[in-house]
PyMOL commands that place a pseudoatom at each C-alpha (Angstrom):
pseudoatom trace, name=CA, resn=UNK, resi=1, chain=A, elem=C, hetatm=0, pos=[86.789, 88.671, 78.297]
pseudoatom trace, name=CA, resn=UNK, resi=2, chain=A, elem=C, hetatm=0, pos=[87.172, 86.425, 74.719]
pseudoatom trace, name=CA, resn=UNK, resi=3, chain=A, elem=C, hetatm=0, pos=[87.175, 83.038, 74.941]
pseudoatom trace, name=CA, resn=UNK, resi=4, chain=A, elem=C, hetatm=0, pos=[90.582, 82.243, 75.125]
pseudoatom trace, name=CA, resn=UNK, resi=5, chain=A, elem=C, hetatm=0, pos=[90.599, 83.876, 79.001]
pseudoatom trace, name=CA, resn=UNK, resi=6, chain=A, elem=C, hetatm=0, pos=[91.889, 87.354, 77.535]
pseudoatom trace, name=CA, resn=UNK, resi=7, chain=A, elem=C, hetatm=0, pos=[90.887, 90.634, 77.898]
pseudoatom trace, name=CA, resn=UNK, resi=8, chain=A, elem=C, hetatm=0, pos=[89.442, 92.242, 74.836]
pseudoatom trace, name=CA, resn=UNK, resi=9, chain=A, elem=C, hetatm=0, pos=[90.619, 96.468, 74.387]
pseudoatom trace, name=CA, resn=UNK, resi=10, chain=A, elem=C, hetatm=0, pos=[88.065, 98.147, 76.985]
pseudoatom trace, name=CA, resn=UNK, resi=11, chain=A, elem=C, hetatm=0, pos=[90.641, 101.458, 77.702]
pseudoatom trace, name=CA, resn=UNK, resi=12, chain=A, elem=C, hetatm=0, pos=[92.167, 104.392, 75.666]
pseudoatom trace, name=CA, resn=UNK, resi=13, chain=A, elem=C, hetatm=0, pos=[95.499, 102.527, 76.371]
pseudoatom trace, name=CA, resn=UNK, resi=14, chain=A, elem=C, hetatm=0, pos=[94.725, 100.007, 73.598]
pseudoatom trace, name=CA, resn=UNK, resi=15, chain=A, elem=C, hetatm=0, pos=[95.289, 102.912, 71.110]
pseudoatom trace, name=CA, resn=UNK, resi=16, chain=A, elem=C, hetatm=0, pos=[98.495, 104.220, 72.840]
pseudoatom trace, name=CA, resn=UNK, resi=17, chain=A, elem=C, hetatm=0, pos=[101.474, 104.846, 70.165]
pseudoatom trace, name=CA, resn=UNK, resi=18, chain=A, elem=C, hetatm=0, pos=[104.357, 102.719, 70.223]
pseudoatom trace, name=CA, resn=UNK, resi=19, chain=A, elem=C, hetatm=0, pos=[107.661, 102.031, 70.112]
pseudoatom trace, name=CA, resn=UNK, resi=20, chain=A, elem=C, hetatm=0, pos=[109.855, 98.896, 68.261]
pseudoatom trace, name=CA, resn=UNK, resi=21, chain=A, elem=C, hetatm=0, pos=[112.892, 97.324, 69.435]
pseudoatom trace, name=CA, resn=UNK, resi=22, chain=A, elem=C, hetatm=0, pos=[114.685, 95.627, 66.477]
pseudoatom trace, name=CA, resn=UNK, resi=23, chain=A, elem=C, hetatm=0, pos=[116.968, 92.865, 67.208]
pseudoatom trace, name=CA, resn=UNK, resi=24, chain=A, elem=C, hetatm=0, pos=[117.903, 91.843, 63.750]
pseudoatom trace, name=CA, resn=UNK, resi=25, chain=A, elem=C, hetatm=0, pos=[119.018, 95.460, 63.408]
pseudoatom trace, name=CA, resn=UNK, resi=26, chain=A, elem=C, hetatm=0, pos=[120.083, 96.746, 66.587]
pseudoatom trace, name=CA, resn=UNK, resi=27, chain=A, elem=C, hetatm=0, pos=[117.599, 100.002, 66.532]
pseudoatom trace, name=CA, resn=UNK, resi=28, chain=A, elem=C, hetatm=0, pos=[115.032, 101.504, 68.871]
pseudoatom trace, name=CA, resn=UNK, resi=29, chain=A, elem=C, hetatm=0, pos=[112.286, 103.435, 66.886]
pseudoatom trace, name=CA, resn=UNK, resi=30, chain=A, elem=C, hetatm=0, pos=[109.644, 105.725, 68.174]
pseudoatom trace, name=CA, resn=UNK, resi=31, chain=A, elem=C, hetatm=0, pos=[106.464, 105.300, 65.637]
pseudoatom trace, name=CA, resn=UNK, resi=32, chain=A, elem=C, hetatm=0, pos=[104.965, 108.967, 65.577]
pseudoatom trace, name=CA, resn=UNK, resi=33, chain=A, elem=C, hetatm=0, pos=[101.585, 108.846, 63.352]
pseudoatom trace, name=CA, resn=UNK, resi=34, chain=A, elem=C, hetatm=0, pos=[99.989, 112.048, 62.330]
pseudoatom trace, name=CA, resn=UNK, resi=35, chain=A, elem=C, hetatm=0, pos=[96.795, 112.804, 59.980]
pseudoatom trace, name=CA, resn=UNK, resi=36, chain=A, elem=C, hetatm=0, pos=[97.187, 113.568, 56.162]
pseudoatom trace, name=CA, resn=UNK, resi=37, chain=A, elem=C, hetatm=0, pos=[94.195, 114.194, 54.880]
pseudoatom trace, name=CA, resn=UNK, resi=38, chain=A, elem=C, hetatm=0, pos=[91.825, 111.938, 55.712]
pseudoatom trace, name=CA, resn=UNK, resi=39, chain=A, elem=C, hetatm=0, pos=[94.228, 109.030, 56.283]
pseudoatom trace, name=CA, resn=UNK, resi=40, chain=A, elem=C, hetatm=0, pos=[96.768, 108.517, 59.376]
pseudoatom trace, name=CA, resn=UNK, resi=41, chain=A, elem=C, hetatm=0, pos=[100.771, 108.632, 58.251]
pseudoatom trace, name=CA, resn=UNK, resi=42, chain=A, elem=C, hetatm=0, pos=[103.147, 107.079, 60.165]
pseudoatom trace, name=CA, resn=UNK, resi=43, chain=A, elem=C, hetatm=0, pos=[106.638, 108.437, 60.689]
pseudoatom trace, name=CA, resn=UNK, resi=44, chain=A, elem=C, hetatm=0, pos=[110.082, 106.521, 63.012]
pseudoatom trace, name=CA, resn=UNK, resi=45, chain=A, elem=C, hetatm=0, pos=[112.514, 108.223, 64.626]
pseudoatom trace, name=CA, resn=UNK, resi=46, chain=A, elem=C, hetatm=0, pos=[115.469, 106.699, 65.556]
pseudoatom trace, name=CA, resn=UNK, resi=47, chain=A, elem=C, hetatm=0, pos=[116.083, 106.887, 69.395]
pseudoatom trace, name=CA, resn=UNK, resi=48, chain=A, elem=C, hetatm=0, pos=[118.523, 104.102, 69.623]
pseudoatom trace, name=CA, resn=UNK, resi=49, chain=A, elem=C, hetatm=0, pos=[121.258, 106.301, 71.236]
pseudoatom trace, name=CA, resn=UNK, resi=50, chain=A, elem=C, hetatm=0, pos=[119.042, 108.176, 73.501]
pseudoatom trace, name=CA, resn=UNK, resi=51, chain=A, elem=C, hetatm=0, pos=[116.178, 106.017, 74.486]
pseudoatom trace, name=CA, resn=UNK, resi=52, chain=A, elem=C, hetatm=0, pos=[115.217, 106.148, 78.107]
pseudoatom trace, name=CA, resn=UNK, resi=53, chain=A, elem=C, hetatm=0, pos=[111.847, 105.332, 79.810]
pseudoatom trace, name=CA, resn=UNK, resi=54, chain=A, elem=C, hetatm=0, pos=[109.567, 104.467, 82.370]
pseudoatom trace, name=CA, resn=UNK, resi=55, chain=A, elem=C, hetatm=0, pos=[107.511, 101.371, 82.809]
pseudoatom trace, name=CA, resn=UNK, resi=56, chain=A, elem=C, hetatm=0, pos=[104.543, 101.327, 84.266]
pseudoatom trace, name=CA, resn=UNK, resi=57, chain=A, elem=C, hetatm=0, pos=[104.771, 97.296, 85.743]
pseudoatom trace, name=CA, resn=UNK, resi=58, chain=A, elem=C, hetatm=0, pos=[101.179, 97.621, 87.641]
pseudoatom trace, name=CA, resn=UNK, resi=59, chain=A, elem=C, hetatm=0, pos=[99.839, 97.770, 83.384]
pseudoatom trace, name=CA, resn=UNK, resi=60, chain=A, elem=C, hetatm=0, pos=[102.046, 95.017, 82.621]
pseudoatom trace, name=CA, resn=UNK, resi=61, chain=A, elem=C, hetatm=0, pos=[100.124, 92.430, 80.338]
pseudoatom trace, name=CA, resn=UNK, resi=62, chain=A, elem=C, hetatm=0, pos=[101.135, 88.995, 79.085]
pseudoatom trace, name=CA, resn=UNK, resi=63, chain=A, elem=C, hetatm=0, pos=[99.676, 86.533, 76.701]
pseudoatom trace, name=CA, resn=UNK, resi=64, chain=A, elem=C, hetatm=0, pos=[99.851, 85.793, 72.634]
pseudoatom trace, name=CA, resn=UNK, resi=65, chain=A, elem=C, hetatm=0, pos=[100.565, 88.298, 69.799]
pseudoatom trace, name=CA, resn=UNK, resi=66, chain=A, elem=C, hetatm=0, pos=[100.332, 87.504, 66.501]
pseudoatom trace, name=CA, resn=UNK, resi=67, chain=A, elem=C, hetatm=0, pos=[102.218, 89.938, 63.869]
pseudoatom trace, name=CA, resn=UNK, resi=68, chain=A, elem=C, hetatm=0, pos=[101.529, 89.464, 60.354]
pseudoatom trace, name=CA, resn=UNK, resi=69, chain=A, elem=C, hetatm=0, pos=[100.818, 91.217, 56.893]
pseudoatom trace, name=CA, resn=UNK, resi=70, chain=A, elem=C, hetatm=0, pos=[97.468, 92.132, 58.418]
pseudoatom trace, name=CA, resn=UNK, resi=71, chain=A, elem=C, hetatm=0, pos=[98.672, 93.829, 61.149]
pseudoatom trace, name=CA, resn=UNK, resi=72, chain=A, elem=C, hetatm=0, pos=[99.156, 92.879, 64.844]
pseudoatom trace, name=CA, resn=UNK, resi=73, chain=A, elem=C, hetatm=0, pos=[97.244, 91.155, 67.158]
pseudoatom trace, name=CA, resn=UNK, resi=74, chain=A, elem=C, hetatm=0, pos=[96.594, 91.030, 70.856]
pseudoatom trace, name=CA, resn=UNK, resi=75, chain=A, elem=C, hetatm=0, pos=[95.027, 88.487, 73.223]
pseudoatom trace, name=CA, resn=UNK, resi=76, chain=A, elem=C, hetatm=0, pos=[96.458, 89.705, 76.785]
pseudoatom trace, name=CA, resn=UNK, resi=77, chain=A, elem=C, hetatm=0, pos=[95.140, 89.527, 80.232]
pseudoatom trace, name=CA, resn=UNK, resi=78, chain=A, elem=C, hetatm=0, pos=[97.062, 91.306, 83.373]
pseudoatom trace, name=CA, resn=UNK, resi=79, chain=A, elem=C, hetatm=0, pos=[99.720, 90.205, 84.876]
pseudoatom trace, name=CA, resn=UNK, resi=80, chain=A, elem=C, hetatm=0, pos=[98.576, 88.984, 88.011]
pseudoatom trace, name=CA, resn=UNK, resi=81, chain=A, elem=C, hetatm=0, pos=[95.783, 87.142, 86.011]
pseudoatom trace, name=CA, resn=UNK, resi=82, chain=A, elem=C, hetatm=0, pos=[97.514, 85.239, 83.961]
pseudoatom trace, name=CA, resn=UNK, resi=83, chain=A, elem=C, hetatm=0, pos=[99.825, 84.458, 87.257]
pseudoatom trace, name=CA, resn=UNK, resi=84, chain=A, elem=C, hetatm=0, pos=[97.116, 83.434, 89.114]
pseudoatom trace, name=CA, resn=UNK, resi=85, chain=A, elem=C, hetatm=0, pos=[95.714, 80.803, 86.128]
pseudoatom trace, name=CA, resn=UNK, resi=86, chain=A, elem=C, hetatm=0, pos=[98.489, 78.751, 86.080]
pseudoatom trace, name=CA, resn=UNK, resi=87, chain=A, elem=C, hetatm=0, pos=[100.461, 80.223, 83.158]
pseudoatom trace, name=CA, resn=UNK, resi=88, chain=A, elem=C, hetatm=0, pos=[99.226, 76.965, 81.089]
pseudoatom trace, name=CA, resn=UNK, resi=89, chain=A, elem=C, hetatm=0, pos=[97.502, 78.956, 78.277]
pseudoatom trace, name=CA, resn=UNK, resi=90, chain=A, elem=C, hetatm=0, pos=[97.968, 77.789, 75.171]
pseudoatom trace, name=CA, resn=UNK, resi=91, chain=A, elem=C, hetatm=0, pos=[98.376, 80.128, 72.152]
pseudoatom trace, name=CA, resn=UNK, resi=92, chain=A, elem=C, hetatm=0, pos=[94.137, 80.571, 70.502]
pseudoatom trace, name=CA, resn=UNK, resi=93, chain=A, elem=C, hetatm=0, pos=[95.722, 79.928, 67.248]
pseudoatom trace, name=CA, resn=UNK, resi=94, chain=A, elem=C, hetatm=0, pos=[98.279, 79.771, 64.866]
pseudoatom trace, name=CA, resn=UNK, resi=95, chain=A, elem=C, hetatm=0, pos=[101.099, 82.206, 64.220]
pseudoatom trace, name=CA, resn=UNK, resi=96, chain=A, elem=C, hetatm=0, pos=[100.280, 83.533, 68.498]
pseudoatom trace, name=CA, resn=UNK, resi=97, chain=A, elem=C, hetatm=0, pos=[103.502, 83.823, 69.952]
pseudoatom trace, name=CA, resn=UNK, resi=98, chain=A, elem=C, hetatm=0, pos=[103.972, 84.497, 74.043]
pseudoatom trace, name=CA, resn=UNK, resi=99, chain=A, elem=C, hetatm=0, pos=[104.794, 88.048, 74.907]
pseudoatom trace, name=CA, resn=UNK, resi=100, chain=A, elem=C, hetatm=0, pos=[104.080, 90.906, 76.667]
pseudoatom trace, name=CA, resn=UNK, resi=101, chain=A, elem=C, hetatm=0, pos=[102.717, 94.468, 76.619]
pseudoatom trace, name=CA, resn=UNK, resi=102, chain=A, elem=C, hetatm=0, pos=[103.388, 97.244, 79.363]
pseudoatom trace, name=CA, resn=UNK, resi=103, chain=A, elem=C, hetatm=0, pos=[102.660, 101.574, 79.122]
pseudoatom trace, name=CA, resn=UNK, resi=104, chain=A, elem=C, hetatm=0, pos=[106.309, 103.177, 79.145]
pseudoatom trace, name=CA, resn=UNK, resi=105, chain=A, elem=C, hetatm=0, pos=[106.364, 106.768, 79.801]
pseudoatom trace, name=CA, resn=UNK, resi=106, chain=A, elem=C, hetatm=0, pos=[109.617, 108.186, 77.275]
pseudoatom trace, name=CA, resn=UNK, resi=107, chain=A, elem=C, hetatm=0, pos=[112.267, 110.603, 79.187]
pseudoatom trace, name=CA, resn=UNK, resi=108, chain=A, elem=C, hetatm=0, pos=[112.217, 113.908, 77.411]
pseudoatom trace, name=CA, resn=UNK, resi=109, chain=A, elem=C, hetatm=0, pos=[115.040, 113.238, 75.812]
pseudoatom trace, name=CA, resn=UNK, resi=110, chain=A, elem=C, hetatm=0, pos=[113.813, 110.646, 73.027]
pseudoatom trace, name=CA, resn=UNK, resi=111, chain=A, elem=C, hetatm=0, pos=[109.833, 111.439, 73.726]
pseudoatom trace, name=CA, resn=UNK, resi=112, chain=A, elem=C, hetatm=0, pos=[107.842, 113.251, 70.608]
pseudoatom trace, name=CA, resn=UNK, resi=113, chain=A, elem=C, hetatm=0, pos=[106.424, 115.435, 73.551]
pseudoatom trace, name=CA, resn=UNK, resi=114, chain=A, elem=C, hetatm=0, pos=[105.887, 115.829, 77.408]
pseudoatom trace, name=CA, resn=UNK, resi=115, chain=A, elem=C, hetatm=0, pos=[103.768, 113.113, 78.599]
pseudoatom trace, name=CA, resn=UNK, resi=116, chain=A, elem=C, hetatm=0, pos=[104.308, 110.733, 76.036]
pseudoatom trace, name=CA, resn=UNK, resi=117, chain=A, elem=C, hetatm=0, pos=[103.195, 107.461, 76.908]
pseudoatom trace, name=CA, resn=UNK, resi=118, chain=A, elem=C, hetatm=0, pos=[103.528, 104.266, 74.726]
pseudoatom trace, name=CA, resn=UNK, resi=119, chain=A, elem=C, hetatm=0, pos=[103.102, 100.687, 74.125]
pseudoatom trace, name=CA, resn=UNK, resi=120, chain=A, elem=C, hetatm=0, pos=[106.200, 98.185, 74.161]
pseudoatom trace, name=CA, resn=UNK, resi=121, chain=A, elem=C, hetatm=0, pos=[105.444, 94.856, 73.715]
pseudoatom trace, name=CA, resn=UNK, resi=122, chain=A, elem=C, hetatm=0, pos=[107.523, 92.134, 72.013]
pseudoatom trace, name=CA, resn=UNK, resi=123, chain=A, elem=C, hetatm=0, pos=[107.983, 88.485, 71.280]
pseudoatom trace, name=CA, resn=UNK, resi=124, chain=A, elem=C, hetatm=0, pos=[111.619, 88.270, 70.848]
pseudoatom trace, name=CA, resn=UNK, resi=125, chain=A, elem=C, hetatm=0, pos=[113.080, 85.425, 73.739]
pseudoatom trace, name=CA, resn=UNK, resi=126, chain=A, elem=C, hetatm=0, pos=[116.072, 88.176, 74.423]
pseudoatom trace, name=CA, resn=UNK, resi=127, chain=A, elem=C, hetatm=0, pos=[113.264, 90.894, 75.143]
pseudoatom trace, name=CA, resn=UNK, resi=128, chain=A, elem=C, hetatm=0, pos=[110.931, 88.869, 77.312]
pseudoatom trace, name=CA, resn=UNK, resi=129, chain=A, elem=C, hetatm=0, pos=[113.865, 88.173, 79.122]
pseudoatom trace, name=CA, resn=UNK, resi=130, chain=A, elem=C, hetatm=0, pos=[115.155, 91.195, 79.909]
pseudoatom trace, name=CA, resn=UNK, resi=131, chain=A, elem=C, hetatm=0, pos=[112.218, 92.844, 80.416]
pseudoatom trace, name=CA, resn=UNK, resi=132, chain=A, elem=C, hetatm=0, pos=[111.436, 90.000, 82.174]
pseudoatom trace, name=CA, resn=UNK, resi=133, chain=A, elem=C, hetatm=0, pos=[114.696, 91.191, 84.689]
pseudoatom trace, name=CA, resn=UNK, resi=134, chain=A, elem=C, hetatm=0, pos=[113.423, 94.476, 84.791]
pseudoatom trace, name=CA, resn=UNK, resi=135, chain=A, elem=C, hetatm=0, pos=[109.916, 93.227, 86.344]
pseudoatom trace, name=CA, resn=UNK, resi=136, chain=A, elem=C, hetatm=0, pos=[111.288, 90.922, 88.914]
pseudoatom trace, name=CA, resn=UNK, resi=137, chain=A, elem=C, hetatm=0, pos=[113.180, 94.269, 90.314]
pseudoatom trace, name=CA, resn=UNK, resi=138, chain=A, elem=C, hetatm=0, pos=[110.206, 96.167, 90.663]
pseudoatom trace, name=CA, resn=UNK, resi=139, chain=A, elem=C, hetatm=0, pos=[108.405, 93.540, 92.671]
pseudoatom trace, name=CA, resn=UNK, resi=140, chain=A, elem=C, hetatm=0, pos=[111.548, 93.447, 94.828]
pseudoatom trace, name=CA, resn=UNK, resi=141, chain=A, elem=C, hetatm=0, pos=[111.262, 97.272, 94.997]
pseudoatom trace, name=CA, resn=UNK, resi=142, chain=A, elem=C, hetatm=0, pos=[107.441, 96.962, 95.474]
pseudoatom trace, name=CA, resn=UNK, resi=143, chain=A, elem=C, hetatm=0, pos=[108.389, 94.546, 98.571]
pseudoatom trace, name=CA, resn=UNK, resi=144, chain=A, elem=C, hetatm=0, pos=[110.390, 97.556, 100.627]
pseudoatom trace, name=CA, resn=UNK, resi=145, chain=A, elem=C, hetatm=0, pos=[108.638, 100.170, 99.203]
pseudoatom trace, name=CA, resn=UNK, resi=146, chain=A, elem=C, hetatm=0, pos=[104.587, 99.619, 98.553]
pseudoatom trace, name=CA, resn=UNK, resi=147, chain=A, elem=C, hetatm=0, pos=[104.244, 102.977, 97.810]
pseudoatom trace, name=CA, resn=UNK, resi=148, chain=A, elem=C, hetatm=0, pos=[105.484, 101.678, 94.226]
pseudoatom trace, name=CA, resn=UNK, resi=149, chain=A, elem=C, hetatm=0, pos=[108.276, 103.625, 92.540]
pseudoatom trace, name=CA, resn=UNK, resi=150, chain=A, elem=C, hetatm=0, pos=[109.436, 102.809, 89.220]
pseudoatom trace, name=CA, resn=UNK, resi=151, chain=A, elem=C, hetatm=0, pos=[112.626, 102.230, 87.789]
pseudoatom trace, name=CA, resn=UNK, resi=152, chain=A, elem=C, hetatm=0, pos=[113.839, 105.109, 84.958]
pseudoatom trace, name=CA, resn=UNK, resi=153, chain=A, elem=C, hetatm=0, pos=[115.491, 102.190, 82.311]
pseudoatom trace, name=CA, resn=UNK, resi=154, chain=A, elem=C, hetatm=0, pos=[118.771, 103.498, 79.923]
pseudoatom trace, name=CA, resn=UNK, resi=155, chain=A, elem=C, hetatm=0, pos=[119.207, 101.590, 76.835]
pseudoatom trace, name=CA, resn=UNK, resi=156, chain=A, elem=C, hetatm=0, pos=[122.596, 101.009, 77.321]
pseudoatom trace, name=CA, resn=UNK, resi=157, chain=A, elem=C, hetatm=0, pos=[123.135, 99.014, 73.779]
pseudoatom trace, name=CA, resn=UNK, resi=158, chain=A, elem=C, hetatm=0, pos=[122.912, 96.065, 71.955]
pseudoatom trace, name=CA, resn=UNK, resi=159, chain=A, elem=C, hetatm=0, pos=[125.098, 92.646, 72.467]
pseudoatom trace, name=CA, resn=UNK, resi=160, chain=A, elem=C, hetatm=0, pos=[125.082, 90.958, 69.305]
pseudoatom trace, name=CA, resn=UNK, resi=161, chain=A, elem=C, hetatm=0, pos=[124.463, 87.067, 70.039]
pseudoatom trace, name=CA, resn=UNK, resi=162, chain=A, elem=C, hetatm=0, pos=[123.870, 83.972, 68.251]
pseudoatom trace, name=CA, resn=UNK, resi=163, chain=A, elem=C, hetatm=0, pos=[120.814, 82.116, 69.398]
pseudoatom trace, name=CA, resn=UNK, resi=164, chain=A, elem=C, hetatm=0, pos=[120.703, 78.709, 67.352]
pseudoatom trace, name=CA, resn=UNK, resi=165, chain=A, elem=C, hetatm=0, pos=[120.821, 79.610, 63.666]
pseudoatom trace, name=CA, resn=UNK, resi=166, chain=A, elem=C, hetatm=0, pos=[119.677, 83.372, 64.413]
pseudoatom trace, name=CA, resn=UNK, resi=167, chain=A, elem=C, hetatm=0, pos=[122.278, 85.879, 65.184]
pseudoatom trace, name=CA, resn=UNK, resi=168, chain=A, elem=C, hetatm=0, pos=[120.231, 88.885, 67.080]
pseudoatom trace, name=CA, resn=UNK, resi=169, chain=A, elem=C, hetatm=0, pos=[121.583, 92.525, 68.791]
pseudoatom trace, name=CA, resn=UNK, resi=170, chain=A, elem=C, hetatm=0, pos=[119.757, 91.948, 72.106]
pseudoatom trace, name=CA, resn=UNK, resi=171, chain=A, elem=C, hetatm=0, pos=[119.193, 95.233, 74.179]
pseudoatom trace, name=CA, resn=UNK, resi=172, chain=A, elem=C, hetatm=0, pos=[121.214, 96.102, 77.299]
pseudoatom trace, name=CA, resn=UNK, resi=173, chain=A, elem=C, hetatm=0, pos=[118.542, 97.397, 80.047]
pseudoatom trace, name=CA, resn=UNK, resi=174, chain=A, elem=C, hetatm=0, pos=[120.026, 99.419, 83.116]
pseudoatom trace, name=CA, resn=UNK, resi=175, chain=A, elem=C, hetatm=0, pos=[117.892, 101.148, 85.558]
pseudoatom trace, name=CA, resn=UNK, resi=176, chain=A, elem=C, hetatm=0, pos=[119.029, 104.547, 86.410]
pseudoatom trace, name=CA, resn=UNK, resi=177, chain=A, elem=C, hetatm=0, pos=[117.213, 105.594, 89.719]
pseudoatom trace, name=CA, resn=UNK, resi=178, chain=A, elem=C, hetatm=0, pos=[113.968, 104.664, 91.004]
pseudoatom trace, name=CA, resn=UNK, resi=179, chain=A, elem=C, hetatm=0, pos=[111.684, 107.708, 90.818]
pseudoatom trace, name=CA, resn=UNK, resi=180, chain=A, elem=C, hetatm=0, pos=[107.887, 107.892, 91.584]
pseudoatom trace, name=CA, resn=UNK, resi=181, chain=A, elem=C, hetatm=0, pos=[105.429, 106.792, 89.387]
pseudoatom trace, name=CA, resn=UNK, resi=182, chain=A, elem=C, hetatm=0, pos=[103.955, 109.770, 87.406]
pseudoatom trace, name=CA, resn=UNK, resi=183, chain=A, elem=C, hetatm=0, pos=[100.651, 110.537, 87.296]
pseudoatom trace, name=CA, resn=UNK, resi=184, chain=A, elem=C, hetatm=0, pos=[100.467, 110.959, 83.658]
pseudoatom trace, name=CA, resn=UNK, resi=185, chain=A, elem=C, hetatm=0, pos=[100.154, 107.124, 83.477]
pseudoatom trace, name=CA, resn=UNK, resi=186, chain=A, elem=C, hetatm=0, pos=[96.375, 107.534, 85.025]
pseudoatom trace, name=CA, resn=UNK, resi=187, chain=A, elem=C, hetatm=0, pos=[95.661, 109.901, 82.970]
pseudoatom trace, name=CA, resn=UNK, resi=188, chain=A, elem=C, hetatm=0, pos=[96.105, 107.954, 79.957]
pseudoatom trace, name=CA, resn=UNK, resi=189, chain=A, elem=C, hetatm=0, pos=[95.181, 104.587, 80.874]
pseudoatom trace, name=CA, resn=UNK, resi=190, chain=A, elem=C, hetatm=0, pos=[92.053, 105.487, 82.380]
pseudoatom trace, name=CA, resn=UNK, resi=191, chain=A, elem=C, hetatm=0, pos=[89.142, 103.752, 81.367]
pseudoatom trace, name=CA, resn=UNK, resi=192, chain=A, elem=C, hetatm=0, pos=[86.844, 105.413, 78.569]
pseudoatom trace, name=CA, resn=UNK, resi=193, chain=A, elem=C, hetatm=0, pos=[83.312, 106.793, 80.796]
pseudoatom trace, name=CA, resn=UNK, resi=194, chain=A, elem=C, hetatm=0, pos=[80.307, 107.382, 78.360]
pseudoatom trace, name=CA, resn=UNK, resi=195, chain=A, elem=C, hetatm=0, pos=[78.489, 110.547, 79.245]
pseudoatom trace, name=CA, resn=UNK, resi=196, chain=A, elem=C, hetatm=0, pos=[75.487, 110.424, 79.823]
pseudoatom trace, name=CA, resn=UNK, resi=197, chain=A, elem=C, hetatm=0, pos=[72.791, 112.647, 78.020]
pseudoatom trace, name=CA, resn=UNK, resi=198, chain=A, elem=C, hetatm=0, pos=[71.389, 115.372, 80.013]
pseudoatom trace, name=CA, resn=UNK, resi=199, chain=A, elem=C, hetatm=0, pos=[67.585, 115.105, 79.979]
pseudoatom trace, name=CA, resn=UNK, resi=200, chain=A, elem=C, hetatm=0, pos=[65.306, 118.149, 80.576]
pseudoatom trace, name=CA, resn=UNK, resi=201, chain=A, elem=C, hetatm=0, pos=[62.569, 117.261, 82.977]
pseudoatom trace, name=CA, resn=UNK, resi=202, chain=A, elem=C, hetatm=0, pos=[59.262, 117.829, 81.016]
pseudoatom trace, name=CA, resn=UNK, resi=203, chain=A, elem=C, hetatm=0, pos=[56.193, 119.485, 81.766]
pseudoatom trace, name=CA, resn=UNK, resi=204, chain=A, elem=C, hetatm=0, pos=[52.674, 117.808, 81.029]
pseudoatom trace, name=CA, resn=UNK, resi=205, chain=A, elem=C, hetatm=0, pos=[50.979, 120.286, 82.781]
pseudoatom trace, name=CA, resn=UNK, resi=206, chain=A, elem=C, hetatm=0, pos=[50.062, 117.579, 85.534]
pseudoatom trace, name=CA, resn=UNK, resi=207, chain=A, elem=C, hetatm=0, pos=[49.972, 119.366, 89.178]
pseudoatom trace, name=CA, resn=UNK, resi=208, chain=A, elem=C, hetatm=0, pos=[49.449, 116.127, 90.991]
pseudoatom trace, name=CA, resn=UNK, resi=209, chain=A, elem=C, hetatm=0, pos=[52.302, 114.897, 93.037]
pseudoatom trace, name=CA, resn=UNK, resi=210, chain=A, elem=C, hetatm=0, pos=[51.408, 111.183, 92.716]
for i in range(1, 210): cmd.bond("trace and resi %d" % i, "trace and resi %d" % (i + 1))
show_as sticks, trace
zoom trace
């Protein structure tokens, strides 16, 4: 844990791919990176008009993101966590904005390839909320069915709306069905294990058994 009370990156889901939600645009993009050489390329795809998904709200993490020329980032802690604190944090710096983070599992028809679990996180107000929506259904769900099923969100679109000076196209989120949650999303998230080295017992040529 950092010093700020968040979690520093401890599984393989810290290097998940992602996707981005654009509200000054109105676009969904699914950020495939593949190896040139020896440096990683990064490629969108458009899935505005087909993007569907699974969350996986039991990964959900909240806390401060900072996005910047440098790159983006983190300082999250679980959901329950951060309930169970207070929700008083402040941001650990400047430029940290409140967001969140949660695995999505993409429906086959916008996903790269079967299995394809990603990162969503934002900091956008119309985002938080919504996703924000989305969560407080699946702990209702979760409360008449602890078996946990989650929800299979459509994009349905974007609402363009003016939010002080900023006009923004916030997303539309409707849940589908409620299906069970795939195992895929353990096999992804799990925890890194170190192996440990096999050792070969060695001989000294010592008989005694003490």
């Amino acid at each position: 844990m950092s010093e700020y009370g968040f979690y520093e990156p401890m599984s393989n889901a810290d290097f998940l791919p992602i996707i981005k939600i654009n509200c000054q645009s109105g676009r969904i993009v699914r950020v495939d990176r593949h190896k040139d050489g020896d440096a990683w390329e990064s490629t969108e795809v458009d899935i505005s008009q087909t993007c569907q998904f699974l969350p996986d709200f039991s990964h959900l993490e909240v806390g401060f993101i900072k996005i910047d020329d440098t790159g983006i980032d983190f300082k999250m802690q679980p959901f329950a966590d951060w309930e169970s604190s207070g929700r008083l944090r402040k941001p650990p710096a400047e430029k940290y904005r409140f967001g969140f983070r949660v695995p999505i599992l993409l429906a086959k028809i916008c996903a790269r390839e079967p299995g394809d679990v990603r990162h969503l996180s934002h900091v956008g107000v119309a985002v938080v909320e919504s996703v924000s929506r989305l969560f407080a259904d699946y702990q209702k769900q979760l409360e008449q069915d602890p078996q946990g099923l989650v929800p299979l969100v459509k994009v349905a679109g974007f609402v363009h709306k003016q939010r002080g000076r900023f006009k923004n196209y916030e997303p539309t989120f409707e849940v589908v069905k409620w299906i069970e949650r795939p195992d895929v999303f353990d096999e992804v998230l799990a925890p890194e294990v170190e192996e440990e080295p096999d050792v070969q017992p060695v001989d000294d040529g010592d008989s005694l058994p003490f």
